[in-house]
VORO-728417 format. One record per residue (C-alpha): residue number from 1; residue in one letter; chain; x, z, y. Coordinates in nm, 4 decimals, decimal comma, always signed. Layout:
# VORO-728417
NODE; NUM; A; A; X; Z; Y
...
# end
This chain:
# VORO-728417
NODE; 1; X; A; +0,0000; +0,0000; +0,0000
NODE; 2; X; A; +0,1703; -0,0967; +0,3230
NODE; 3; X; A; +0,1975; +0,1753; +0,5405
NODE; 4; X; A; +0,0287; +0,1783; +0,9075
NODE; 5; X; A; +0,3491; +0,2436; +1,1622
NODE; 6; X; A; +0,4080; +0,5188; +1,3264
NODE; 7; X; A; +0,4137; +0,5758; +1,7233
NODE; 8; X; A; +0,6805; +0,6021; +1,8585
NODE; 9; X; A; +0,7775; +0,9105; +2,0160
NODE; 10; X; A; +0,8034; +0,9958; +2,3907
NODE; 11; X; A; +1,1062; +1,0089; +2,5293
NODE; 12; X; A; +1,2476; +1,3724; +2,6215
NODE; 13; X; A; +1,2352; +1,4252; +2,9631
NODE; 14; X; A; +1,0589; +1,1361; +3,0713
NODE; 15; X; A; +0,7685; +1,2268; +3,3179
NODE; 16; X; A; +0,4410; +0,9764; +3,4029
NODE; 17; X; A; +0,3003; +1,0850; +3,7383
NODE; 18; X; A; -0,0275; +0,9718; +3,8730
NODE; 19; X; A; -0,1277; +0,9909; +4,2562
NODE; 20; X; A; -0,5066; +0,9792; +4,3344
NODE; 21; X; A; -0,6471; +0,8647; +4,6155
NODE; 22; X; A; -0,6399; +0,5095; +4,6597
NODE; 23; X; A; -0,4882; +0,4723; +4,2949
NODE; 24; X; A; -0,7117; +0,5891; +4,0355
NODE; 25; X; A; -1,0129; +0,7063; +4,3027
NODE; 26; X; A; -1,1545; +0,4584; +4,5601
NODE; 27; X; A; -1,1058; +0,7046; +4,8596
NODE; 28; X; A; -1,2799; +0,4257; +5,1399
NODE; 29; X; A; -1,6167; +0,3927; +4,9430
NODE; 30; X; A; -1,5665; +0,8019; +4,9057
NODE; 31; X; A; -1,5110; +0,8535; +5,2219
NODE; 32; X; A; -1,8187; +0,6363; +5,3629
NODE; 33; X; A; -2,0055; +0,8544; +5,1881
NODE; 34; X; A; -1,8685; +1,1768; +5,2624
NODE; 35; X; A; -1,9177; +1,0941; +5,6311
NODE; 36; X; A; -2,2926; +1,0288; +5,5887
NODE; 37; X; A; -2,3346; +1,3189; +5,4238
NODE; 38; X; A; -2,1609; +1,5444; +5,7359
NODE; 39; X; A; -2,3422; +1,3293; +5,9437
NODE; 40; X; A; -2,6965; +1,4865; +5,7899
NODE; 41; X; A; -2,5934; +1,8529; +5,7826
NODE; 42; X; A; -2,3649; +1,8567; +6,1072
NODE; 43; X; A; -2,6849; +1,6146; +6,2562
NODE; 44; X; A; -2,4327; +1,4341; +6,4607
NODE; 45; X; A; -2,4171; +1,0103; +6,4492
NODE; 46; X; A; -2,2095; +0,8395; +6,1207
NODE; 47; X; A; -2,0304; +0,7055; +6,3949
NODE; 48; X; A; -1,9316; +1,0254; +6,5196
NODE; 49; X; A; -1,8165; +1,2351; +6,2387
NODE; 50; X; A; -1,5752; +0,9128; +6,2150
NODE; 51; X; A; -1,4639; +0,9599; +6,5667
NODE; 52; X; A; -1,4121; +1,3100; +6,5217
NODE; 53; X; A; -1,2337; +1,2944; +6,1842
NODE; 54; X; A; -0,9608; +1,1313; +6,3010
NODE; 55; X; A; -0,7949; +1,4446; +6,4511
NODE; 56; X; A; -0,8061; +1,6093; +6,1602
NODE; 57; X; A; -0,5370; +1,3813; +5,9783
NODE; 58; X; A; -0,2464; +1,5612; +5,9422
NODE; 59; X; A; +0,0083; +1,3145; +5,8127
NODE; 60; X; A; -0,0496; +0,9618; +5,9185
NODE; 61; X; A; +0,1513; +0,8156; +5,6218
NODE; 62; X; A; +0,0463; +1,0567; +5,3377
NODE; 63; X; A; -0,3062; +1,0704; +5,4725
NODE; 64; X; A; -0,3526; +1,4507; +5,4103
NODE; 65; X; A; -0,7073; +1,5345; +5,5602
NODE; 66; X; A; -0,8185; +1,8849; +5,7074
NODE; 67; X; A; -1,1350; +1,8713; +5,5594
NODE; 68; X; A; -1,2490; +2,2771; +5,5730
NODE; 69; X; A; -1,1309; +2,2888; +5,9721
NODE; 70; X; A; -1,3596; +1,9459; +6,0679
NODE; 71; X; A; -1,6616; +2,0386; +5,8956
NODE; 72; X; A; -1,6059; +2,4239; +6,0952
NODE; 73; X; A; -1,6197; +2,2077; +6,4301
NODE; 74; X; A; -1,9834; +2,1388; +6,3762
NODE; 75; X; A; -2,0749; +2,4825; +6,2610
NODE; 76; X; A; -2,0827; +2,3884; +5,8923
NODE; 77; X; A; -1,9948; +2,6376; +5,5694
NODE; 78; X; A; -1,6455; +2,5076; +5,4309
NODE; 79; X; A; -1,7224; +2,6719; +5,1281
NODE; 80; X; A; -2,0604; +2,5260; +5,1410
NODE; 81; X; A; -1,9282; +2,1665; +5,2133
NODE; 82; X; A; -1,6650; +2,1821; +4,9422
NODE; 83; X; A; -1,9203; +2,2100; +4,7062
NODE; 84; X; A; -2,1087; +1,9261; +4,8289
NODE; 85; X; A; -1,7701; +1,7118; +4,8073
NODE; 86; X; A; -1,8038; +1,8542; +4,4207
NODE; 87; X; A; -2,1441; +1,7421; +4,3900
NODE; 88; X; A; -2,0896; +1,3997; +4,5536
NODE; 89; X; A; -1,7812; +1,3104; +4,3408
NODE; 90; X; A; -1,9986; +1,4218; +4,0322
NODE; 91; X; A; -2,2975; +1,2213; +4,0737
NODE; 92; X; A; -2,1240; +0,9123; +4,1700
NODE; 93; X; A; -1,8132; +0,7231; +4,0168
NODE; 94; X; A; -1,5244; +0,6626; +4,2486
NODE; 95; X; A; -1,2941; +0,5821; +3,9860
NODE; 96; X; A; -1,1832; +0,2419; +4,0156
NODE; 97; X; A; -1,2418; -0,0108; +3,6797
NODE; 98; X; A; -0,9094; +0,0207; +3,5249
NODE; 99; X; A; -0,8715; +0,3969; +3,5951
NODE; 100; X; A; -1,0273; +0,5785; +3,2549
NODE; 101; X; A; -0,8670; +0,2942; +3,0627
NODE; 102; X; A; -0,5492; +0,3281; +3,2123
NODE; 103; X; A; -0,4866; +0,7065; +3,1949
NODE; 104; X; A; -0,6687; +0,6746; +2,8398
NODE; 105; X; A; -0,3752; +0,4479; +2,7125
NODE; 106; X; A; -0,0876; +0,6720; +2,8250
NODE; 107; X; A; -0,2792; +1,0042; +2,6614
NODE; 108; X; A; -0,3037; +0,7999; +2,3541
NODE; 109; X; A; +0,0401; +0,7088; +2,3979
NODE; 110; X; A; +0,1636; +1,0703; +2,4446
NODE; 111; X; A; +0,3014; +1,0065; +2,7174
NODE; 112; X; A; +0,1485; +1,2811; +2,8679
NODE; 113; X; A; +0,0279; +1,1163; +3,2358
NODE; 114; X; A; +0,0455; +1,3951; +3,5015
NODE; 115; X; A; -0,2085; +1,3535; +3,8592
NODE; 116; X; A; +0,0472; +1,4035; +4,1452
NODE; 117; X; A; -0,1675; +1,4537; +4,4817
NODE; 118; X; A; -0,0686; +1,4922; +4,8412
NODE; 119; X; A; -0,3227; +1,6487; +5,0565
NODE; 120; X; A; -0,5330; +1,9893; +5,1157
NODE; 121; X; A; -0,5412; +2,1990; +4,8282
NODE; 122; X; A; -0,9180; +2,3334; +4,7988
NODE; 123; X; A; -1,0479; +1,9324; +4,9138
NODE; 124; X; A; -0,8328; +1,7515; +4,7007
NODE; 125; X; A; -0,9641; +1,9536; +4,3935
NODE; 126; X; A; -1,3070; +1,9301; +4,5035
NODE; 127; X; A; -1,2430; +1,5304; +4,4049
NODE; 128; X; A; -1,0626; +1,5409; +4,1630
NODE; 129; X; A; -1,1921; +1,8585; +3,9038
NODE; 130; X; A; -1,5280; +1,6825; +3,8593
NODE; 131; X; A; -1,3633; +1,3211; +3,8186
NODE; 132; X; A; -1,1607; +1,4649; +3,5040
NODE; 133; X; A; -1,4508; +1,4167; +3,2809
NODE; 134; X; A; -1,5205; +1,0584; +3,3816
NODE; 135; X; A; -1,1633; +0,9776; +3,3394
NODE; 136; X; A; -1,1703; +1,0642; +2,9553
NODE; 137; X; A; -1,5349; +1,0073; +2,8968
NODE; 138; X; A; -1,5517; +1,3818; +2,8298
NODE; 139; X; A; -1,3603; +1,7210; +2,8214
NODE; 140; X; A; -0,9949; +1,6386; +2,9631
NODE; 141; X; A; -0,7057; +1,7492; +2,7034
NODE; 142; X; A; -0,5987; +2,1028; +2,7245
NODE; 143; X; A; -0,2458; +1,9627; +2,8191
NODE; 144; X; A; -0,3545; +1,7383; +3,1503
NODE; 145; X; A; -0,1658; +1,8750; +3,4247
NODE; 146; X; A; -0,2947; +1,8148; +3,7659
NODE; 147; X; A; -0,0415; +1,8798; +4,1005
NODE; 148; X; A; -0,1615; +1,8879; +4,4412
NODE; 149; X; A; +0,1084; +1,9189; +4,6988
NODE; 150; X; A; +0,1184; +1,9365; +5,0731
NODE; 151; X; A; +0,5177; +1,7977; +5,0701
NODE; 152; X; A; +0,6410; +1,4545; +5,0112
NODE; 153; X; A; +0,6644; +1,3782; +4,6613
NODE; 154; X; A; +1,0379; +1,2333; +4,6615
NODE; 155; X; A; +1,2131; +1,5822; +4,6708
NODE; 156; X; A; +0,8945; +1,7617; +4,5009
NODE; 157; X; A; +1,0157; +1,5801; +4,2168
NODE; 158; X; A; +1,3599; +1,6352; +4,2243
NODE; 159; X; A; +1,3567; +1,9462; +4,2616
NODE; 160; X; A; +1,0783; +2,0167; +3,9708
NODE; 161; X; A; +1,3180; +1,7629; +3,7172
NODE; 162; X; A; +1,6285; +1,7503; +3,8231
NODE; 163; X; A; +1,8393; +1,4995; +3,5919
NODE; 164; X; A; +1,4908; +1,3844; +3,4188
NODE; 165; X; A; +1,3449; +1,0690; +3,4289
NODE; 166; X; A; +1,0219; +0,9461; +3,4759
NODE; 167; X; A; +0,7560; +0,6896; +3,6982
NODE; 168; X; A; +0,4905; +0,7683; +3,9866
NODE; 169; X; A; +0,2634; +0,4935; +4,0386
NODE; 170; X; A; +0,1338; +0,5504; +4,3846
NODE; 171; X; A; -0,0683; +0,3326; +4,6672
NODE; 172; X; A; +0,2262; +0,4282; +4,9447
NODE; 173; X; A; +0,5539; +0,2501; +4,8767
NODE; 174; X; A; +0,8988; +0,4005; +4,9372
NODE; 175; X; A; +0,8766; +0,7700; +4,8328
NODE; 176; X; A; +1,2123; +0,8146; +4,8366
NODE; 177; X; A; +1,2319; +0,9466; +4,4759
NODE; 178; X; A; +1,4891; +1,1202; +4,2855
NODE; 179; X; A; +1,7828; +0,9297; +4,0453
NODE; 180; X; A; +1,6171; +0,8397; +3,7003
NODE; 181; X; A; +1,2534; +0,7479; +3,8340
NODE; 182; X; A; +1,0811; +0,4486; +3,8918
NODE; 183; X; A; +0,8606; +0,4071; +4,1835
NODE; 184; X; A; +0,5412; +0,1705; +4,0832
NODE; 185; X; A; +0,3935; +0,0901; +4,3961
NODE; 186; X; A; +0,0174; -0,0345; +4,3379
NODE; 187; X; A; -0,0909; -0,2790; +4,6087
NODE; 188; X; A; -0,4591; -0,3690; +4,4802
NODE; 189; X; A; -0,4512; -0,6058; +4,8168
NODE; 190; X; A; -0,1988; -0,8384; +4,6149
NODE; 191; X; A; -0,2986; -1,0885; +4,3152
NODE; 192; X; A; +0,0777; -1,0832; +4,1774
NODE; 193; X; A; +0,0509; -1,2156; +3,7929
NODE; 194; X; A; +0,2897; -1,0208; +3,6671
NODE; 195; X; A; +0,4567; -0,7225; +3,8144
NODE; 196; X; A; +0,7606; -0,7999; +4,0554
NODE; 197; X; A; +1,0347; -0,6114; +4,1235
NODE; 198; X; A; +1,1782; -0,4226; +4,4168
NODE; 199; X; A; +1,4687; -0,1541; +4,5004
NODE; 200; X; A; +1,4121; +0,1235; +4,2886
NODE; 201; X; A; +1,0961; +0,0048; +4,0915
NODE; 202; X; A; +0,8240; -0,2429; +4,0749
NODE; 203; X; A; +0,5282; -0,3846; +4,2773
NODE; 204; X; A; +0,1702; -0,3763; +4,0496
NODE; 205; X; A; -0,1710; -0,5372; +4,1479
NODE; 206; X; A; -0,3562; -0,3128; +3,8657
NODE; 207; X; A; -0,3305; -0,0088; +3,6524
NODE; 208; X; A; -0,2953; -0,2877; +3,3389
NODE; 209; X; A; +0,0280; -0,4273; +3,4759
NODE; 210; X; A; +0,1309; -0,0556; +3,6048
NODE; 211; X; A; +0,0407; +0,0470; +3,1747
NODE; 212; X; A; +0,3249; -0,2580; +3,0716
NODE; 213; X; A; +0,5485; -0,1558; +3,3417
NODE; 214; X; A; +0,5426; +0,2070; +3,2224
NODE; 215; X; A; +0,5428; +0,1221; +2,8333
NODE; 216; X; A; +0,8227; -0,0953; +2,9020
NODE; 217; X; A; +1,0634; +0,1357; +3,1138
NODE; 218; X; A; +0,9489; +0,4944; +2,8653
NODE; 219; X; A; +1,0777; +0,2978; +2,5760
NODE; 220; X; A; +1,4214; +0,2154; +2,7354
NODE; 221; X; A; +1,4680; +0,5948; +2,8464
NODE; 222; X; A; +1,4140; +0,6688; +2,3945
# end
């Protein structure tokens, strides 16, 4: 009987981050939404609560967003509002197509995918806790690690693995990442047929080529 091969194992040390927002969850169609639904408790215009969010952005590049201090400016319950961010992210999906599939394949692949998140601790886990189960069409594995960070993720990195390797697939190019990872930037804007290279890493125009890319560069780290 022949037997079925095995799967290869992961390579020691190597680490798969994931960033969020704007990579596995479409933040825009999110955030059109989010801003109606300030606009009906704060009872303010939707064009507004867009005017007056934009002060609340407190790194232009990494887009971290003050979230609990805006919704205070209109007398609103941060607590309150944080659980209406839970409650919005639940009832709709703001994954985009590939994303389940995509963080599906690396589990399966034990290659242990890790969500690496600059921004606001409380908001950013208001998204993303209740978009865990949507991601693996269920209960998320007891060992899916989940980082939100309010420092750039270059030096978070190496400091957390010095001498490791690994990948972060990310919206924002140039993270300035440590020795021994590859940056995958993913530019959905772009209709590249295969993956193309650039100074320390790749350029992706889906979560499929980002999958090859990461298959490819785990396997020469073994």
């Amino acid at each position: 009987m022949t037997q079925p091969k095995a799967t290869p194992s992961p390579p020691k040390s190597f680490h798969v981050y994931i960033d969020f927002d704007r990579t596995l969850f479409d933040t825009p169609r999110f955030s059109n939404d989010l801003s109606q639904t300030v606009a009906k408790y704060a009872n303010v215009s939707l064009e507004q609560t867009r005017i007056d969010a934009a002060a609340f952005y407190t790194h232009a590049v990494l887009r971290s967003f003050d979230f609990e201090a805006y919704v205070a400016v209109y007398g609103l319950d941060p607590e309150v509002m944080l659980e209406r961010v839970s409650q919005l992210v639940h009832t709709h999906d703001y994954l985009y197509a590939d994303s389940a599939n995509f963080i599906q394949a690396l589990h399966k692949d034990s290659l242990s995918p890790k969500i690496l998140s600059f921004g606001e601790h409380r908001f950013q886990h208001a998204k993303i806790a209740p978009t865990l189960t949507q991601l693996f069409n269920g209960p998320q594995p007891a060992t899916f690690e989940t980082h939100v960070i309010l420092e750039p993720k270059g030096p978070h990195i190496a400091l957390k693995h010095p001498g490791e390797r690994g990948v972060l697939v990310d919206d924002i190019p140039d993270q300035n990442l440590p020795v021994g990872f590859s940056e995958i930037h993913l530019d959905r804007e772009t209709e590249l047929e295969q993956p193309q290279p650039k100074t320390g890493g790749f350029v992706a125009s889906n979560l499929k080529q980002a999958y090859q890319l990461i298959a490819q560069i785990a396997q020469a780290n073994r």
